[in-house]
Legacy VTK file of the C-alpha trace (Angstrom):
# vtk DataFile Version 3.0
C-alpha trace
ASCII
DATASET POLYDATA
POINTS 218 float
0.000 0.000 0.000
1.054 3.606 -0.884
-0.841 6.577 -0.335
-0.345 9.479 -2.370
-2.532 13.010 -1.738
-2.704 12.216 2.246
-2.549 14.460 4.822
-0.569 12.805 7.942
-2.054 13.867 11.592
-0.245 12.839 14.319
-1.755 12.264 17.751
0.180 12.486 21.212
0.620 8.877 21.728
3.315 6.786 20.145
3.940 6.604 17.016
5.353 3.703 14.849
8.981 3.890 13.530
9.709 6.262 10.498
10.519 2.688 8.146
6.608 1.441 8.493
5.578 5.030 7.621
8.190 5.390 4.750
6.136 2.038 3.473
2.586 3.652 3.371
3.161 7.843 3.148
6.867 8.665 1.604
5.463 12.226 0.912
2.441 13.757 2.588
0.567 16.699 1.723
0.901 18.218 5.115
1.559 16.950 8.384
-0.770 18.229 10.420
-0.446 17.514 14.637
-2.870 17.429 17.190
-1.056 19.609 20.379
1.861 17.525 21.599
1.957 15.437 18.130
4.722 17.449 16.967
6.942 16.424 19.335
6.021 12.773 18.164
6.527 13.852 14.478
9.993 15.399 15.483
11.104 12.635 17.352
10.511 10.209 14.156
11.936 12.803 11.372
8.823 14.431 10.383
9.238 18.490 10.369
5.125 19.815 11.220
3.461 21.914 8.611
0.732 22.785 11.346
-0.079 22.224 15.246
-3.946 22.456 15.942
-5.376 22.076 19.838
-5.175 24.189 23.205
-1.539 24.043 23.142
-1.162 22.670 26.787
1.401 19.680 25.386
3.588 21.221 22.877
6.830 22.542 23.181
6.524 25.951 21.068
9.852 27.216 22.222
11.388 24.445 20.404
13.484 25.927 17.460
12.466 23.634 14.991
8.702 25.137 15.721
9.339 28.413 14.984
7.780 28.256 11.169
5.318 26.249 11.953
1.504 27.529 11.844
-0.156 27.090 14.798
-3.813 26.918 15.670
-5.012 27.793 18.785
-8.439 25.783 19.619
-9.183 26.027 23.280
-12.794 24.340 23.512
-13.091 21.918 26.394
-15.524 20.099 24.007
-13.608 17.970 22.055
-10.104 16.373 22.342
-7.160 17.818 20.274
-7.257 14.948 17.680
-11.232 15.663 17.141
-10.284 19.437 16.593
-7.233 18.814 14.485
-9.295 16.190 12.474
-12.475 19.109 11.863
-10.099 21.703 11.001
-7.955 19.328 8.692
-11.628 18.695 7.058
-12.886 22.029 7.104
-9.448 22.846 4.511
-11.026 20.397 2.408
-8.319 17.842 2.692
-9.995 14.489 2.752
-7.391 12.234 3.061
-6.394 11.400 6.098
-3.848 9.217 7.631
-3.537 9.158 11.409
-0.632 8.297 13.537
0.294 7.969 17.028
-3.218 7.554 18.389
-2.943 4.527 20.530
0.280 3.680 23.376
-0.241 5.157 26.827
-3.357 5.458 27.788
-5.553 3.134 26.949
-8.883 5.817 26.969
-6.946 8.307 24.702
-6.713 5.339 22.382
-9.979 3.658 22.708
-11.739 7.671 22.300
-9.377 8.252 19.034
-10.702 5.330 17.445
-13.907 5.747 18.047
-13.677 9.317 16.366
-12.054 8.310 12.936
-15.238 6.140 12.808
-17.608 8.698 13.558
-15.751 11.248 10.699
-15.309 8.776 8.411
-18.843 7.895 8.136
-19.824 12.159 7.983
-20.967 13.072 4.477
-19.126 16.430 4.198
-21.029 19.104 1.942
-24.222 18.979 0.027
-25.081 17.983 -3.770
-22.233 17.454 -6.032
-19.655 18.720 -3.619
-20.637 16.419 -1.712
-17.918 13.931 0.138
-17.097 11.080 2.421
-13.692 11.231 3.945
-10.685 9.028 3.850
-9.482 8.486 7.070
-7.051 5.444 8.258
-5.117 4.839 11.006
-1.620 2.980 11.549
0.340 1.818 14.168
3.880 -0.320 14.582
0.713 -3.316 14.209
-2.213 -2.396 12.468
-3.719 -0.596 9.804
-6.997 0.270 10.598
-9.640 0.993 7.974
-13.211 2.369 9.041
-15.740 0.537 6.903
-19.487 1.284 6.196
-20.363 -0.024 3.092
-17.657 -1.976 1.285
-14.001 -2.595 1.499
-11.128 -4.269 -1.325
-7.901 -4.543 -0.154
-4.812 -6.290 -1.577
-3.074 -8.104 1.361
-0.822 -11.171 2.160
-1.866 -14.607 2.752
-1.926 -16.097 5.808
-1.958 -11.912 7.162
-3.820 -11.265 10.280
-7.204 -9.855 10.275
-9.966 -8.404 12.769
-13.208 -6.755 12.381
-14.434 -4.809 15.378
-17.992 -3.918 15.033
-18.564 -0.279 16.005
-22.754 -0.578 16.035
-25.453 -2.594 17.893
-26.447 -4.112 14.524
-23.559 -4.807 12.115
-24.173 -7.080 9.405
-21.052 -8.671 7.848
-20.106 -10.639 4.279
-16.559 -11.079 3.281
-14.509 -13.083 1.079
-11.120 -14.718 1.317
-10.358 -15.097 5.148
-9.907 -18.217 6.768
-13.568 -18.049 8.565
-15.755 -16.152 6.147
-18.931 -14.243 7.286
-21.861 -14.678 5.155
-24.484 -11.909 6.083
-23.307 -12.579 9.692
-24.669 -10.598 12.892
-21.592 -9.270 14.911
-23.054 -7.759 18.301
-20.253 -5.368 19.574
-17.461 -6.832 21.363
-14.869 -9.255 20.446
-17.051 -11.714 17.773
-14.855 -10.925 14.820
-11.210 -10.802 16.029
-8.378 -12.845 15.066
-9.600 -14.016 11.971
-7.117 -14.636 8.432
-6.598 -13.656 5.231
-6.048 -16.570 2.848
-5.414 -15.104 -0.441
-4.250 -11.971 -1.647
-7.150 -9.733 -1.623
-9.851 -9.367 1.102
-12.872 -8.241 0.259
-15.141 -7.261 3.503
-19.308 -5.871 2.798
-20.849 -3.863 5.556
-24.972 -4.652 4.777
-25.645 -2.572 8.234
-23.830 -1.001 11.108
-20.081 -0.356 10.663
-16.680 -1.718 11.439
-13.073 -0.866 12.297
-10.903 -3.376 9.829
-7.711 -4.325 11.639
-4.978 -5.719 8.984
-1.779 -6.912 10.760
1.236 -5.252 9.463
-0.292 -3.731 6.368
LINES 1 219
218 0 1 2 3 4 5 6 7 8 9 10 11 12 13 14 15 16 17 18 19 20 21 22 23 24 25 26 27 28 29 30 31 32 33 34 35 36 37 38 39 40 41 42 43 44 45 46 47 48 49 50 51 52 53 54 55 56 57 58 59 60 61 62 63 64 65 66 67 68 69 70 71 72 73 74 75 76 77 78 79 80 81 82 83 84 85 86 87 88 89 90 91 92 93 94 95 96 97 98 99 100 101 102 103 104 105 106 107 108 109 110 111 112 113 114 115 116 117 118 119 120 121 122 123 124 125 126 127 128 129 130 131 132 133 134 135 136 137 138 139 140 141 142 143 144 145 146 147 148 149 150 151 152 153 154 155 156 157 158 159 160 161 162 163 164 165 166 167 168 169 170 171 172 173 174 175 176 177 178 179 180 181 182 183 184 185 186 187 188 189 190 191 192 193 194 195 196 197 198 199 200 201 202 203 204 205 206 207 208 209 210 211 212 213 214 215 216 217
């Protein structure tokens, strides 16, 4: 996988090595950091284009800060990553990988995933401007693909895979793991984890609800 017109946002938790980024995102659009994400960009190589949240976790003194634009959002209503990730959308920029949302503490992560789901199921705009955002995440593990409708995705056999339904009622089909769904009932919880890919392309259809598509290493 490559990604090319991607905006990278990095969150304040750890991020994965600079190699597994190099892999999926050699040349983002912007990188774009939520607060202290930009000392987790600089501490992997990445220089920030912008720092959006309250700015109670970033080091602005640092020199190699002092070009960078900075957006001061102070609302108590929303975490940094969910204000990072509406002003990243409200630019229009629809692409979105996210980094360094998960290590630490275990709420931070758990509340960051469930917000790329909840974006990447908003329908941005009316009529033909119209749009659904891109949004994935990645880790040093996963890559983690919100899905409400359908999902192709070229992978490696015998590659780890695990849905996570996100809704009460999530209705799963897929084709080419090692214990296929056939318009199968997931309740929340655990019912889809640790399941396999065996061929080289998944193919995973989301008749209601949603899910959070965890490929191992991709």
């Amino acid at each position: 996988m490559y990604l090319e017109d991607f905006i990278l946002l990095f969150c304040n938790g750890e991020p994965p090595s600079r190699a597994r980024l190099d892999k999926i995102i050699k040349r983002p659009v912007k990188v774009v950091c939520a607060d202290g994400g930009a000392q987790k960009a600089l501490s992997i190589g990445y220089k920030p284009d912008i720092i959006v949240g309250d700015l109670d976790s970033v080091d602005l003194s640092d020199p190699r800060l002092s070009s960078v634009e900075v957006v001061r959002a102070e609302s108590q209503e929303h975490t940094d990553f969910e204000k990072t990730l509406k002003f990243v959308l409200e630019r229009d920029w629809n692409n979105i990988l996210v980094t360094a949302f998960s290590g630490g503490r275990m709420d931070h992560t758990l509340a960051n995933i469930q917000i790329a789901y909840e974006y990447a199921r908003q329908e941005l705009g009316t009529g033909e401007k119209s749009r659904v955002p891109q949004i994935i995440l990645v880790d040093q593990q996963f890559t983690i693909y919100p899905v409400a409708r359908r999902l192709v995705k070229e992978v490696s056999s015998g590659m780890g895979v695990s849905i996570v339904p996100m809704e009460d009622l999530t209705v799963v089909s897929t084709r080419g793991l090692e214990y296929e769904l056939q318009s199968s009932r997931l309740p929340r919880g655990g019912h889809g984890v640790s399941n396999r890919a065996t061929r080289n392309e998944i193919e995973i259809v989301v008749e209601s609800g949603g899910i959070m598509l965890f490929i191992e290493g991709k």
